[in-house]
DRENDO-1510 file (C-alpha; in Angstrom, 1 decimal, always signed):
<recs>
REC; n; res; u; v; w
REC; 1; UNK; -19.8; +9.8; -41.6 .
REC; 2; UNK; -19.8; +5.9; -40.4 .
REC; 3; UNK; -15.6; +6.3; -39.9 .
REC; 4; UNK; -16.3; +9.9; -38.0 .
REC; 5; UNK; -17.0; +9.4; -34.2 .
REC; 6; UNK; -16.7; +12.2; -31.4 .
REC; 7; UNK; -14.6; +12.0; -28.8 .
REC; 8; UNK; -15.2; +15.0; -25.5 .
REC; 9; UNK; -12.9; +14.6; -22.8 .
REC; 10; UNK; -9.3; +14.9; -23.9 .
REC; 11; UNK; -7.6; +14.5; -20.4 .
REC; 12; UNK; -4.8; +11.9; -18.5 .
REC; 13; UNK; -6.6; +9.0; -20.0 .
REC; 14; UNK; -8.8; +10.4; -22.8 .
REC; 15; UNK; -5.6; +11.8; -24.6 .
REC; 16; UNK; -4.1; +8.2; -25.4 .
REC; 17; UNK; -7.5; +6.5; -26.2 .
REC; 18; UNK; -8.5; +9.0; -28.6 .
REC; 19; UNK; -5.0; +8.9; -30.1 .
REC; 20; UNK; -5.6; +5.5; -30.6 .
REC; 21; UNK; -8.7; +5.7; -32.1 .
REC; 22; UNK; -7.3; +8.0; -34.6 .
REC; 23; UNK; -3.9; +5.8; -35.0 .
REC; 24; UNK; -6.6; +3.3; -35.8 .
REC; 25; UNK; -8.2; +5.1; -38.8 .
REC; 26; UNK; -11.3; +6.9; -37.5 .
REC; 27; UNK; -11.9; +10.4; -38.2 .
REC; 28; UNK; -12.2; +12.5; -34.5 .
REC; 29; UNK; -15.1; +15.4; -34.1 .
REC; 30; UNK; -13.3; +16.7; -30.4 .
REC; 31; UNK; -14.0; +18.8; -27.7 .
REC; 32; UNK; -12.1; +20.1; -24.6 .
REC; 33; UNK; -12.0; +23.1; -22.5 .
REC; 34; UNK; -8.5; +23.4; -22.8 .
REC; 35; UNK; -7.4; +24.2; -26.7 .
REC; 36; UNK; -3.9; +23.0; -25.6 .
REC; 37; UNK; -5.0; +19.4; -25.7 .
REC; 38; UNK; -7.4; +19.8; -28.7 .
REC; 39; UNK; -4.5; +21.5; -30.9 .
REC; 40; UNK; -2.4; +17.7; -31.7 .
REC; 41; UNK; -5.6; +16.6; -32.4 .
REC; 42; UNK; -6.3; +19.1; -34.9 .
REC; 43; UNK; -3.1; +19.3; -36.5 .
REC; 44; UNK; -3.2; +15.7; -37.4 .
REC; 45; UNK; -7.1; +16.0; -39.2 .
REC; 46; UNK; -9.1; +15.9; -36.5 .
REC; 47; UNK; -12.3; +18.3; -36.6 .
REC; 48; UNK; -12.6; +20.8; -33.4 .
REC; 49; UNK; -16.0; +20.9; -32.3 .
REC; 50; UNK; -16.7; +24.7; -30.1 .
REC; 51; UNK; -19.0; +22.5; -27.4 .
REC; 52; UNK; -20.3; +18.9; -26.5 .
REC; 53; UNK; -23.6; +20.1; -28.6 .
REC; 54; UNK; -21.5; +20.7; -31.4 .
REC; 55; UNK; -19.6; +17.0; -31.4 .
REC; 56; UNK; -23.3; +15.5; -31.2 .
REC; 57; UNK; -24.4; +17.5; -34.7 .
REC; 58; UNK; -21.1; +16.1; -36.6 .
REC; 59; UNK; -20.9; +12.3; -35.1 .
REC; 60; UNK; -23.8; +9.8; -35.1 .
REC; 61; UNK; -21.7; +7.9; -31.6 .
REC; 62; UNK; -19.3; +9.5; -29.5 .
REC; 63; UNK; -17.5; +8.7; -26.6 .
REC; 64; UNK; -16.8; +10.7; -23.6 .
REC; 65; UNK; -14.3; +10.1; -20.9 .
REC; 66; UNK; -14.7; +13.1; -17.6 .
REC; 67; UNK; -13.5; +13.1; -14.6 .
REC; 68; UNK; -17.3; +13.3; -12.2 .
REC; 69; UNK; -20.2; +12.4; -12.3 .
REC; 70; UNK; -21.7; +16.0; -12.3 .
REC; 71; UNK; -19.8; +16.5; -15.2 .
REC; 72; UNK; -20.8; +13.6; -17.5 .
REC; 73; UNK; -24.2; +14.6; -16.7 .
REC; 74; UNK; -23.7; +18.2; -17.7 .
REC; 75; UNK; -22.0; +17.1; -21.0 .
REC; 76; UNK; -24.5; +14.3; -21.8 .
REC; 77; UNK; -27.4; +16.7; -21.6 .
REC; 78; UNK; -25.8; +19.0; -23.9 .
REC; 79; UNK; -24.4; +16.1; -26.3 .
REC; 80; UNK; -28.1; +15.4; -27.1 .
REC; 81; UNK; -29.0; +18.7; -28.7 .
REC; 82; UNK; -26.7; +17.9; -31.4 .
REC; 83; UNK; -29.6; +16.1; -34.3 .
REC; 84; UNK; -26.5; +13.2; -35.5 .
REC; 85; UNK; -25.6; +11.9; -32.4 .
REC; 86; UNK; -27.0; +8.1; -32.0 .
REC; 87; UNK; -24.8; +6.0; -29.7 .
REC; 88; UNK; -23.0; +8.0; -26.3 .
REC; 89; UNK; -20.3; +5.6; -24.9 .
REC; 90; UNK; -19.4; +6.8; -21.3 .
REC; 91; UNK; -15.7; +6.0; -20.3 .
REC; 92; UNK; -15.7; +7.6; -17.4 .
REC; 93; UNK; -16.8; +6.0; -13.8 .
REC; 94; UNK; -19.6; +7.6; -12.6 .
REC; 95; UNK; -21.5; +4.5; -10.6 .
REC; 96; UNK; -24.2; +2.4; -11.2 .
REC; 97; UNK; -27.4; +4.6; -10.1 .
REC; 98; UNK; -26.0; +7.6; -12.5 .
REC; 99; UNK; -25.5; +4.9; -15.8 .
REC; 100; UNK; -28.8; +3.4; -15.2 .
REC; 101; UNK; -30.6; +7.0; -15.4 .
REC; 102; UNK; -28.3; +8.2; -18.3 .
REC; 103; UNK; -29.3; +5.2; -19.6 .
REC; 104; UNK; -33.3; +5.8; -19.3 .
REC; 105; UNK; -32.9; +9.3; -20.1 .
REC; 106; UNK; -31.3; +8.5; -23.2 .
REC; 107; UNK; -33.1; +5.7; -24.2 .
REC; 108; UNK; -36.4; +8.2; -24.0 .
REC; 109; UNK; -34.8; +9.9; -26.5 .
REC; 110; UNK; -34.0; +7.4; -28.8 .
REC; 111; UNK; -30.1; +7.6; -28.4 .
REC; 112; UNK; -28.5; +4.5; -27.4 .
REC; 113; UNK; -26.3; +4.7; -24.2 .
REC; 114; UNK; -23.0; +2.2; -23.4 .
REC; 115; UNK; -21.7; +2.1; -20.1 .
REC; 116; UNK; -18.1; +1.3; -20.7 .
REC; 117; UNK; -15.9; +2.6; -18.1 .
REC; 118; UNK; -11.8; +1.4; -18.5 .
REC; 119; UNK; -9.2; +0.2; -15.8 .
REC; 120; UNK; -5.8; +0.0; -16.3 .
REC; 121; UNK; -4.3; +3.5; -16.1 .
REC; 122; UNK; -2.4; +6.1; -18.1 .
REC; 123; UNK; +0.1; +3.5; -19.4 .
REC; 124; UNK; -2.8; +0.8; -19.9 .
REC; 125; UNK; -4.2; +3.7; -22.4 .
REC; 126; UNK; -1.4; +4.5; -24.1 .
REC; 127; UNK; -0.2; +1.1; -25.1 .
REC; 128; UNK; -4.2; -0.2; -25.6 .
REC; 129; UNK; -4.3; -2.7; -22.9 .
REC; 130; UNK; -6.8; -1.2; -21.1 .
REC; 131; UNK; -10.0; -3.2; -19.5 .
REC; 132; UNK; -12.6; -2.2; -21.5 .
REC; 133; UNK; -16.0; -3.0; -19.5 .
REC; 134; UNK; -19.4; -2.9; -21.7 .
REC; 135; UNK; -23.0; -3.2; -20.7 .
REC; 136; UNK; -25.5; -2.5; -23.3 .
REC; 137; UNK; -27.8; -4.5; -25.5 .
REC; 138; UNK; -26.2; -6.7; -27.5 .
REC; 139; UNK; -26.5; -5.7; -30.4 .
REC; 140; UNK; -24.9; -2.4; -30.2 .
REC; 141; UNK; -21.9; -4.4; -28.5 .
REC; 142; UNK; -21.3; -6.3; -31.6 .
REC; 143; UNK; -21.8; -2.9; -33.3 .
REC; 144; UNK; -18.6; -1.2; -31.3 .
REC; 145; UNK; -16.3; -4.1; -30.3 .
REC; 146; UNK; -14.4; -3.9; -33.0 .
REC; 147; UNK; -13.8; +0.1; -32.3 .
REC; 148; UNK; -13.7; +0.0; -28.0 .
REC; 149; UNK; -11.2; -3.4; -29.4 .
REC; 150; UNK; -8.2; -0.2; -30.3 .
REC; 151; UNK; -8.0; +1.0; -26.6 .
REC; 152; UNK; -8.1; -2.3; -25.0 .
REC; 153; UNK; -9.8; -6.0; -24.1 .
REC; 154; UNK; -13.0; -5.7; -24.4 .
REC; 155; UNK; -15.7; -7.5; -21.6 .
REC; 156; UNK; -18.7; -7.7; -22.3 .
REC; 157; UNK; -20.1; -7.7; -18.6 .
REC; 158; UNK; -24.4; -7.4; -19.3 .
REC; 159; UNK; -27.2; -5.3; -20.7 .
REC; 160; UNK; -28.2; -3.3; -18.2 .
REC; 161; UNK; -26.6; -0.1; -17.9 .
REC; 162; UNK; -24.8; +0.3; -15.0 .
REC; 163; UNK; -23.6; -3.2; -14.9 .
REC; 164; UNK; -20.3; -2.2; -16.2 .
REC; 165; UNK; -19.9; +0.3; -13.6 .
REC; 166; UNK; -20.2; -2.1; -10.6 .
REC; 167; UNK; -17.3; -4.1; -12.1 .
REC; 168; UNK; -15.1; -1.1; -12.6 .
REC; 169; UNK; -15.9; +0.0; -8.8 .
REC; 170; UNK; -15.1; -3.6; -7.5 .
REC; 171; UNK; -12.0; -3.7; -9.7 .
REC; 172; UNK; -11.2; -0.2; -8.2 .
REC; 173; UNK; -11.7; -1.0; -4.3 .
REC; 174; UNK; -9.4; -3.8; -4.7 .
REC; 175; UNK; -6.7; -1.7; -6.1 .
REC; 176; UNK; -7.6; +1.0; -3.6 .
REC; 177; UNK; -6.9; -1.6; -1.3 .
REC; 178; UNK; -3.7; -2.8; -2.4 .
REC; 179; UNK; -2.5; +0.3; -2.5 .
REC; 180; UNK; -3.2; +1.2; +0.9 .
REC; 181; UNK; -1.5; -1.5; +2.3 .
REC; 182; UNK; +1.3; -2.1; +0.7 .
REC; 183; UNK; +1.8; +1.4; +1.7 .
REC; 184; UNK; +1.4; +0.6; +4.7 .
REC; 185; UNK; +3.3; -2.6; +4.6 .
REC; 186; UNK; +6.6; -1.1; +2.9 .
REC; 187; UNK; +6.8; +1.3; +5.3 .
REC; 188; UNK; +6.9; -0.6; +8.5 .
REC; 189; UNK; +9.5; -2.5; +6.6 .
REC; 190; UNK; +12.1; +0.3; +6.1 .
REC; 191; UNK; +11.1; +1.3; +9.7 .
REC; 192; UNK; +12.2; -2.4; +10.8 .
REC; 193; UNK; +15.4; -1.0; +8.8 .
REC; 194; UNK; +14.4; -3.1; +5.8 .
REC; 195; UNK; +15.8; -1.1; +2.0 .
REC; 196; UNK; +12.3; -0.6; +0.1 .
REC; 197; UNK; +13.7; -1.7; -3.2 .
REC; 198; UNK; +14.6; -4.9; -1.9 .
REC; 199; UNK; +11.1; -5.0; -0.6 .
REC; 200; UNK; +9.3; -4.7; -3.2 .
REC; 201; UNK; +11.2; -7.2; -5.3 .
REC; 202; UNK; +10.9; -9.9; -2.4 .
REC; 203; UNK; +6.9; -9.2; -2.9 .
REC; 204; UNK; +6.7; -9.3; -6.7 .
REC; 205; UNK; +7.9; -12.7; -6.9 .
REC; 206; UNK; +6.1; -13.6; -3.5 .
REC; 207; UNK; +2.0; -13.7; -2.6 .
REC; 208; UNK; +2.1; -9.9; -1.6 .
REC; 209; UNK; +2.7; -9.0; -5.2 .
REC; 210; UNK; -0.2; -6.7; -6.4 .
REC; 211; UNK; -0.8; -3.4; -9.1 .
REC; 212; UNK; +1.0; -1.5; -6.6 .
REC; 213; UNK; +3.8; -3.0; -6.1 .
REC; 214; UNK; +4.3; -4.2; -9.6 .
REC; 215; UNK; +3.5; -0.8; -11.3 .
REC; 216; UNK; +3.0; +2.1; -8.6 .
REC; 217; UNK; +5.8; +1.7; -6.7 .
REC; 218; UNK; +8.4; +1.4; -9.3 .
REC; 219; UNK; +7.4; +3.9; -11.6 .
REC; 220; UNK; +6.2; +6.5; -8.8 .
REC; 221; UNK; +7.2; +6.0; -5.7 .
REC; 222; UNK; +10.4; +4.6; -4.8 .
REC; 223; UNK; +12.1; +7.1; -7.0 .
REC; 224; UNK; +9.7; +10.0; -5.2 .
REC; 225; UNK; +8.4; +11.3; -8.2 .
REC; 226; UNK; +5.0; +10.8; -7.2 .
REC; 227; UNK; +3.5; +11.5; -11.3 .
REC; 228; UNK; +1.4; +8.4; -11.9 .
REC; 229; UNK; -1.5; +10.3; -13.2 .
REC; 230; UNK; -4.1; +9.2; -11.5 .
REC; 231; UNK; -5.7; +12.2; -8.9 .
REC; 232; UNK; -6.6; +11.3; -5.3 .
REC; 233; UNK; -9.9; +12.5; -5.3 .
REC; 234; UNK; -10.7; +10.2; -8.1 .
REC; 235; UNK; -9.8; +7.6; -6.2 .
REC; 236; UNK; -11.5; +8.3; -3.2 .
REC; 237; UNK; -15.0; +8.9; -5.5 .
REC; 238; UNK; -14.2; +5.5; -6.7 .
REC; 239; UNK; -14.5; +4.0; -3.5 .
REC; 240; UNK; -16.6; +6.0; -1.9 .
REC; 241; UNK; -19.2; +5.4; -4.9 .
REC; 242; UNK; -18.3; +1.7; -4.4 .
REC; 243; UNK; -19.4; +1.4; -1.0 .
REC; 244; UNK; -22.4; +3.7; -1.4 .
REC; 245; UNK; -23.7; +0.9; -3.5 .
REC; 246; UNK; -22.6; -2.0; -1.0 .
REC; 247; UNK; -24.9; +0.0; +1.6 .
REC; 248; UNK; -27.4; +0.0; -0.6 .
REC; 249; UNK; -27.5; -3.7; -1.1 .
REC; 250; UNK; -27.4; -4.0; +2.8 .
REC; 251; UNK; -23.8; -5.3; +3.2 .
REC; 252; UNK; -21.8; -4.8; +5.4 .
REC; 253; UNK; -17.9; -4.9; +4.6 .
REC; 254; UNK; -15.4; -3.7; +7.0 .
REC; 255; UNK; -12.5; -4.2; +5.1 .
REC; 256; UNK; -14.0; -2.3; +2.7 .
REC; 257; UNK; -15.4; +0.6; +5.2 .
REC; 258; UNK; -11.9; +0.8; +6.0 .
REC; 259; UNK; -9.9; +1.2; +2.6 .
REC; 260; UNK; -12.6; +4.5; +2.4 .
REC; 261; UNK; -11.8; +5.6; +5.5 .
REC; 262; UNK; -7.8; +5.6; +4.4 .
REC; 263; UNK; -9.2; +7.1; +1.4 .
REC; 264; UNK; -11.1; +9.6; +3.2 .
REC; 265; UNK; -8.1; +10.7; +5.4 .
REC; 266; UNK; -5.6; +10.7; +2.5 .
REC; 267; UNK; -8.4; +13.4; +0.5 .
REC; 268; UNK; -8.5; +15.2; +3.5 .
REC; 269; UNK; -5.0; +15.7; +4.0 .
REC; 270; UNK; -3.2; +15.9; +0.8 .
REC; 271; UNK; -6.1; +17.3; -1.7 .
REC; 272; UNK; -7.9; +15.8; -4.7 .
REC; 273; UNK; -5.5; +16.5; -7.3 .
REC; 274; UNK; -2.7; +15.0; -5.6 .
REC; 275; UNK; -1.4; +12.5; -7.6 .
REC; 276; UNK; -2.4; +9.2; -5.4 .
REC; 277; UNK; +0.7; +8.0; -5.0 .
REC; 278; UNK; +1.4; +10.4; -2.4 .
REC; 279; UNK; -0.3; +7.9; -0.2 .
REC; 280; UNK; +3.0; +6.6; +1.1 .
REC; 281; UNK; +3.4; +9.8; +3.3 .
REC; 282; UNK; +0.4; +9.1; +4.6 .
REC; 283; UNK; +2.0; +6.6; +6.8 .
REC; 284; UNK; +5.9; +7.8; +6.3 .
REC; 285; UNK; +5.0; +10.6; +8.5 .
REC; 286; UNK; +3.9; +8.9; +11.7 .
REC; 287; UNK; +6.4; +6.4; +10.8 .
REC; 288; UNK; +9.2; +9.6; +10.7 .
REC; 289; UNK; +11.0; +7.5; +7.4 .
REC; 290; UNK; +11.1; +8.2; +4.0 .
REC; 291; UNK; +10.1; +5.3; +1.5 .
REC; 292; UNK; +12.6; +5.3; -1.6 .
REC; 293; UNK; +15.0; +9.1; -2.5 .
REC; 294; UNK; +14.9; +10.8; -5.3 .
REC; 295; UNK; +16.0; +9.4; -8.5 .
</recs>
């Protein structure tokens, strides 16, 4: 079954990846709670596996893209009783300390682990420009580049396992931050009386211009859809995870303390499966303006 790899985690982001994979010519073993998002799969040849354990009896490496870390760690463990399974490439962003031990835990049992979390959202993954950040040994890099190479660029970032993660949790801070204040920014522009539209394309051709403004606020925001697909609690793990390893390294970043704590409050208030978008209420509401109408 060298063609046949597993995919588990059929979500926002592992939908379009595994579609890809399968666009690509690769037979799918797959697995999801929810059979809504299993069925396309299956119609179009895909095998549907009844649990994780049953993906790692069918697939000699499979790929897994969850939402926690408590979750990855729950699948892995039952990925392993399946006798095929011989490579586990985690998608997902779960930090560095949890890769490295997935990583030992693995490697005690003779199953190679990749650390290979993505960046570049919903529409990243469905058009296969995703970042695509590896750490593993080398040779099992050369091994999958040519497959991870269907969902994105591929960066090869080192060999220790949780390498990859620190990149994706920089990468994400940054964005977290971005967010934030061009959140922040836009709306103390329409309060000076300023239209946001006109905002935002002064900043995209100007030094302000960032992800947000590029990508978030037209898609999502000015037209108060607030559907970019990416949760709020999954952004505040980011950072949050982010900064637990800055601590640990005995830094101390205040910018950086303070994108969590906007993080933090926007959790608090509006829930983790808020789409994160919603951040410019955040500030509307003190502001008492509304960024963009409906459209």
């Amino acid at each position: 079954m060298a063609d046949t790899i597993g995919f588990i985690g059929l979500g926002n982001m592992g939908t379009p990846m595994a579609t890809r994979l399968a666009d690509a010519g690769y037979g799918l073993v797959v697995f999801d709670t929810r059979d809504d998002v299993v069925a396309p799969f299956v119609s179009r040849g895909a095998k549907r596996a009844a649990s994780a354990a049953e993906v790692g009896a069918q697939a000699e490496t499979v790929l897994v893209s969850l939402p926690t870390p408590d979750i990855v760690r729950a699948v892995v463990a039952e990925l392993v009783q399946g006798s095929a399974v011989k490579t586990i490439i985690d998608l997902s962003t779960t930090g560095p300390k949890v890769a490295a031990e997935i990583g030992a835990e693995l490697k005690a049992r003779g199953i190679t682990f990749v650390d290979s979390p993505v960046s570049g959202g919903v529409g990243g993954a469905k058009a296969g420009t995703l970042a695509v950040m590896v750490s593993c040994p080398r040779d099992t890099f050369e091994r999958i580049d040519p497959m991870l190479k269907n969902i994105g660029k591929v960066f090869f970032i080192g060999e220790a396992p949780g390498s990859a993660q620190m990149m994706k949790l920089c990468n994400n801070l940054m964005s977290a931050a971005a967010m934030a204040i061009s959140a922040e920014a836009i709306t103390a522009g329409v309060k000076a009386g300023i239209d946001p539209a006109i905002m935002v394309d002064v900043i995209n051709v100007s030094s302000g211009m960032n992800a947000a403004t590029i990508q978030k606020f037209p898609k999502s925001i000015l037209n108060r859809r607030f559907d970019y697909g990416f949760a709020t609690g999954l952004m505040f793990k980011d950072v949050r995870l982010c900064l637990e390893e800055v601590e640990a390294m005995g830094l101390d970043l205040e910018t950086a303390k303070a994108v969590r704590s906007v993080w933090q409050k926007m959790n608090d208030q509006f829930g983790p499966e808020s789409d994160f978008t919603r951040i410019i209420e955040l500030t509307e509401r003190p502001a008492g303006v509304i960024v963009g109408k409906p459209g």
